[in-house]
C-alpha positions as CSV (number, residue, x, y, z in Angstrom):
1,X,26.6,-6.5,0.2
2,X,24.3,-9.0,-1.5
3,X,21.8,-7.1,-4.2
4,X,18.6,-6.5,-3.1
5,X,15.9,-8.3,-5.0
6,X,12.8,-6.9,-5.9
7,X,9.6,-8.3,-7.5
8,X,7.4,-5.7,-8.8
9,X,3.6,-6.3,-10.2
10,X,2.7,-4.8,-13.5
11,X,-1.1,-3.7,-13.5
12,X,-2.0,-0.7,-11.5
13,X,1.7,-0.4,-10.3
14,X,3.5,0.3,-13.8
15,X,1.1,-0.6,-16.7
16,X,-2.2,1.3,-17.0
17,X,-5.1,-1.4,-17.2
18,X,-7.8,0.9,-15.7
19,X,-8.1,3.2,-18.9
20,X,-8.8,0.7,-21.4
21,X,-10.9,-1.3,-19.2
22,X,-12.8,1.7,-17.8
23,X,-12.9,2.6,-22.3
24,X,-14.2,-0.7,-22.9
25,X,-16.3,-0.8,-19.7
26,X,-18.5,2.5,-20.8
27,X,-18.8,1.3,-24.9
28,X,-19.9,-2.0,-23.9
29,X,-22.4,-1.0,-21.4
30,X,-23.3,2.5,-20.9
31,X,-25.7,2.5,-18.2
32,X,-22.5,1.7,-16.2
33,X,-22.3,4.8,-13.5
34,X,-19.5,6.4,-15.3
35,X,-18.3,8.0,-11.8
36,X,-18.2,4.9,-10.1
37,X,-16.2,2.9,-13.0
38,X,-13.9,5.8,-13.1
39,X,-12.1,5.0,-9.2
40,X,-8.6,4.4,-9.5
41,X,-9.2,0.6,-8.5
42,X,-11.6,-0.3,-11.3
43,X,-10.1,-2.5,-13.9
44,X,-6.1,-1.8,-12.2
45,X,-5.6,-5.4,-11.9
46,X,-6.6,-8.6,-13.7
47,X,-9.3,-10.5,-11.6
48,X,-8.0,-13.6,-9.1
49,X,-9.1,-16.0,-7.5
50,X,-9.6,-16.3,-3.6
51,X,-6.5,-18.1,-1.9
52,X,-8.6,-20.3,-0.2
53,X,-5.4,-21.2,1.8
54,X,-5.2,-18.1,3.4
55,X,-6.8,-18.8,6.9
56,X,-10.2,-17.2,7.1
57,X,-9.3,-14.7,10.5
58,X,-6.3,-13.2,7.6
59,X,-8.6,-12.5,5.2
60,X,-11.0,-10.9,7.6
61,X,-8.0,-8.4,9.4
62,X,-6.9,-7.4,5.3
63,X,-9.9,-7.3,3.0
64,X,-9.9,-6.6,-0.3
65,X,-11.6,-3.5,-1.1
66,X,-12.1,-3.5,-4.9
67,X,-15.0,-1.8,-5.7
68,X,-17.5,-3.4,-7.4
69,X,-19.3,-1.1,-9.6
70,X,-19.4,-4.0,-12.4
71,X,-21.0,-7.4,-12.2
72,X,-19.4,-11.0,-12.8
73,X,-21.3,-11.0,-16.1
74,X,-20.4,-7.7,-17.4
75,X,-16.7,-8.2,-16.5
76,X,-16.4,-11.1,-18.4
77,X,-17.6,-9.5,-20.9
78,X,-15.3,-6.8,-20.6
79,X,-12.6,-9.1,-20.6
80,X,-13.6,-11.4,-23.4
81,X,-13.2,-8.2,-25.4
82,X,-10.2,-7.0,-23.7
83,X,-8.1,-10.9,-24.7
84,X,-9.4,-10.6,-27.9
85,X,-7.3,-7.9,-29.1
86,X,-3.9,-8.8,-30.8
87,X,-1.0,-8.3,-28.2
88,X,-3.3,-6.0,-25.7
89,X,-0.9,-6.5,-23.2
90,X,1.6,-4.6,-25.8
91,X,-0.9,-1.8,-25.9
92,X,-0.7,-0.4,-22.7
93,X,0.8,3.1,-21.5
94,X,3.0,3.8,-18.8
95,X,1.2,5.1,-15.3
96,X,4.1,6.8,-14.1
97,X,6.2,8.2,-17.3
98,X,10.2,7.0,-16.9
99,X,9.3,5.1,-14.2
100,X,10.7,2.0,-15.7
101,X,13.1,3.7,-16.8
102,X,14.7,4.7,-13.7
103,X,13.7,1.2,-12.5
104,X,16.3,0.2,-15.1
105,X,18.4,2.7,-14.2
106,X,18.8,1.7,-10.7
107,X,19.1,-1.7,-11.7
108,X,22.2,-0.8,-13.2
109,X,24.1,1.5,-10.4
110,X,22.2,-0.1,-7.4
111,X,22.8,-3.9,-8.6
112,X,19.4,-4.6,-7.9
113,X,18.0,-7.9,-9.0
114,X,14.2,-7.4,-10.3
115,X,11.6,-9.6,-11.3
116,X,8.0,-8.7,-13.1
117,X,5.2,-11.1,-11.7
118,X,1.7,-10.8,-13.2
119,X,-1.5,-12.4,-13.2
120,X,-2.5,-11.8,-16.9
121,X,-5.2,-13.7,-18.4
122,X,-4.5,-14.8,-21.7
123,X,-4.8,-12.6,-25.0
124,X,-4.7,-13.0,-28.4
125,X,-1.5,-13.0,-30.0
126,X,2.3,-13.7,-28.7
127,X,2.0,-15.1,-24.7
128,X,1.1,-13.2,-22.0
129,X,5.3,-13.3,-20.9
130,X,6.4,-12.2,-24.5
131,X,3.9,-9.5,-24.7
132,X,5.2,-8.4,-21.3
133,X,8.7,-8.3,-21.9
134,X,8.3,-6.3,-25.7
135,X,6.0,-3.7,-23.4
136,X,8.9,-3.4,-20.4
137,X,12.0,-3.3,-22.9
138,X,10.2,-0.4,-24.9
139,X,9.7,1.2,-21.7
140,X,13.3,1.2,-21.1
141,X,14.1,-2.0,-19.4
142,X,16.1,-4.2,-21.3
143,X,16.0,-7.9,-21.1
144,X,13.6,-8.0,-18.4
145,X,12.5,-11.2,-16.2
146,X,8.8,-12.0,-15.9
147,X,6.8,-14.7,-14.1
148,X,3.1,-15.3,-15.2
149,X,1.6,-16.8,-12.0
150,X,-1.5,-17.7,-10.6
151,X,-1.9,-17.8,-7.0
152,X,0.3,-16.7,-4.0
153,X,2.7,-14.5,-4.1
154,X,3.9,-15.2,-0.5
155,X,5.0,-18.5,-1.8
156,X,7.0,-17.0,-5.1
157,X,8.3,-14.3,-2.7
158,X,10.2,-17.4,-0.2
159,X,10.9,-19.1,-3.3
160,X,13.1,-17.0,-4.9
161,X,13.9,-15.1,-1.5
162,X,13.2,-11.8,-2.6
163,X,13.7,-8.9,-0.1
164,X,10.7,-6.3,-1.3
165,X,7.3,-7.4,-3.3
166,X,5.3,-4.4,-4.5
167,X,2.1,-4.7,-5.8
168,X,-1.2,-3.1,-5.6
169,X,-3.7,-5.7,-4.4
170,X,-4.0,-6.0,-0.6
171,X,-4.2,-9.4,-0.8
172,X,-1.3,-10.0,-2.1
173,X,0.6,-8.0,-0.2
174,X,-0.9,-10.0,3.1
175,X,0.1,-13.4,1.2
176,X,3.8,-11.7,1.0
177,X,3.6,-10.7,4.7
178,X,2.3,-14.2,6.4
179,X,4.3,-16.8,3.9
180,X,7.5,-15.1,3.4
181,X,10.4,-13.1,4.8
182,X,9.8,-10.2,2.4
183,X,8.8,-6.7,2.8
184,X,5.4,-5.9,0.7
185,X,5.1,-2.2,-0.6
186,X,1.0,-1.5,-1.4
187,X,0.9,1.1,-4.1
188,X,-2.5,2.6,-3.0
189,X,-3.5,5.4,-6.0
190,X,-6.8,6.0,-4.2
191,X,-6.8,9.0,-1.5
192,X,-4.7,7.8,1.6
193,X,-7.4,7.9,3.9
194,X,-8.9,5.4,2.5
195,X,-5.7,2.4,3.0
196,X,-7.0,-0.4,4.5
197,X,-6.4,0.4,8.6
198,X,-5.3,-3.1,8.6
199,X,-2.4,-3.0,6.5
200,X,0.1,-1.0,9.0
201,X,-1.2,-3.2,11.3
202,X,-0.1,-6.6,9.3
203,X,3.3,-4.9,8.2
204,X,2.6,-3.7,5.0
205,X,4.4,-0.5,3.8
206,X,1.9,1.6,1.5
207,X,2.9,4.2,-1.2
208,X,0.8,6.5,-3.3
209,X,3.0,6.2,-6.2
210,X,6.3,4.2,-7.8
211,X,8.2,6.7,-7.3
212,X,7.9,7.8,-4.0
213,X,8.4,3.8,-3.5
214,X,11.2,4.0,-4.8
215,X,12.9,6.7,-3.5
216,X,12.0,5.3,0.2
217,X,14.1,1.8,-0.8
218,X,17.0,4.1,-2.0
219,X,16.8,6.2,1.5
220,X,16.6,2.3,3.1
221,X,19.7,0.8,1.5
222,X,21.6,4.1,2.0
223,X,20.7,4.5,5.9
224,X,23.4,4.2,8.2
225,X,21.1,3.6,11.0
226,X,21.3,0.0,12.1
227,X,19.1,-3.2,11.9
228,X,18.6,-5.0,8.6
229,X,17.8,-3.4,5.7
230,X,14.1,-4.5,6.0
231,X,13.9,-2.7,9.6
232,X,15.4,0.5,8.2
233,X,12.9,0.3,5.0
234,X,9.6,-0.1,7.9
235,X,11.0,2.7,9.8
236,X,11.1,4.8,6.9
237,X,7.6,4.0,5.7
238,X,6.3,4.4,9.6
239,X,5.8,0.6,10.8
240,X,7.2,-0.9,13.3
241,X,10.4,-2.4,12.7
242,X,10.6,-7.1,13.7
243,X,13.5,-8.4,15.0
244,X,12.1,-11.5,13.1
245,X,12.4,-9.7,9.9
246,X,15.6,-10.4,8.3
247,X,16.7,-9.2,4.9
248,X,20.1,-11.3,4.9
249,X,22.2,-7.9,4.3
C-alpha cells in the first residue's frame, strides 16, 4: 500500500495564534468586547484573501463564518504588532499538547507522508518557513516539510496528490473539496452546533479536535470494510461515501 499523504495547516489546528492575538488584541485596544474577542475563531488563522476564483454559488453554499468582533483597521494594527516581534512564529504554544508528537510518531509506524502548509504573513526575524520548521521540530517532529502559500489549497492539494487536507478555515476546506481529489478534515473548536450545515453537505469531514482527527484516519486505514480509503474515512466521520472519490490505495 502506497503511504497516505497528509497536508495539515498550522494555525488554529496545531499552533495557538488566538492567545497572543486575543493578548495583543485587548492591550492595544481595550474597549474591544473582551467576550466577543475571546471565541475560539478570533485571531486562529492569519487573514486571506477571497479566491475570487471560487464561483460565487460555492461561496454562497460554504461561508466563512469568522466572527468579526475587530475592524480592518484594528487588525492591522494587531498584526503590525504581531510581525514585528523577532521569530513570533517561534513563539507560539502547542493547542493540543503531544499532538505533534504523535503526528511524528505515526509518521514513523504508519509511513505517512506529511506536509505543513500555512498562510503566514511575514515577521521579523528568520522566514516565515524557518520559523516554522524550528517551532514543529521542538514540538517533536523532526525534519519537517512546510509550504508558505497564498491562495488555494485545492490547487496544492491536486498538485502534490495528497489524500487528506485538514485545516480550520471553511474555505479552504471547500477549495480542497471542488479542485481536488482529497478528503478535507475541518477542525471546528467552536461548539458543534454551530459547523457550517453546509459543510456535510459539500463533503467536508469536521472534527472538534486533532486528535479525535486523527484517530478517525487510523480507524480508516485500518478498516477492512471495502471501497477506498477515502470512502471508509467519510463513513467514519458520517458523510456519504462517492464512487468518484478515489484515494489510489
Amino acid at each position: 500500500m502506497e503511504p497516505m499523504r497528509i497536508a495539515f495547516d498550522l494555525d488554529g489546528v496545531l499552533a495557538d495564534l488566538h492567545t497572543p492575538f486575543v493578548t495583543t488584541a485587548l492591550k492595544l485596544f481595550p474597549e474591544l468586547d473582551a467576550a466577543a474577542i475571546r471565541t475560539a475563531d478570533v485571531g486562529a488563522s492569519p487573514p486571506v484573501e477571497p479566491d475570487t476564483e471560487t464561483p460565487a454559488a460555492d461561496l454562497a453554499a460554504m461561508p466563512s463564518l469568522v466572527s468579526r468582533p475587530v475592524n480592518r483597521r484594528q487588525a492591522e494594527v494587531i498584526w503590525r504588532d504581531l510581525a514585528s516581534r523577532e521569530n513570533f512564529w517561534e513563539s507560539l504554544d502547542e493547542i493540543e499538547a503531544g499532538a505533534i508528537a504523535r503526528l511524528a510518531a505515526l509518521v514513523e509506524t504508519r509511513r505517512w507522508e506529511v506536509v505543513f502548509v500555512t498562510s503566514r504573513p511575514t515577521s521579523a526575524g528568520r522566514t516565515v518557513q524557518r520559523q516554522t520548521q524550528r517551532w514543529l521540530t521542538r514540538q517533536g517532529f523532526p525534519m519537517p516539510s512546510v509550504f508558505v502559500m497564498h491562495g488555494s489549497r485545492g490547487r496544492l492539494a491536486g498538485a502534490l496528490d495528497l489524500d487528506v487536507v485538514v485545516d480550520d478555515r471553511p474555505e479552504n476546506c471547500l477549495d480542497v473539496v471542488l479542485e481536488s481529489r482529497a478528503g478535507a478534515v475541518l477542525i471546528w473548536r467552536g461548539p458543534q452546533e454551530t459547523v457550517p450545515a453546509s459543510a456535510r453537505r459539500l463533503g467536508i469531514a469536521v472534527a472538534p479536535t486533532v486528535a479525535r482527527c486523527l484517530d478517525t484516519i487510523l480507524e480508516a486505514e485500518e478498516s477492512k470494510a471495502g471501497g477506498s480509503l477515502l470512502d471508509r474515512l467519510r463513513a467514519l466521520f458520517g458523510l456519504r461515501t462517492k464512487s468518484t472519490s478515489v484515494l489510489r490505495k
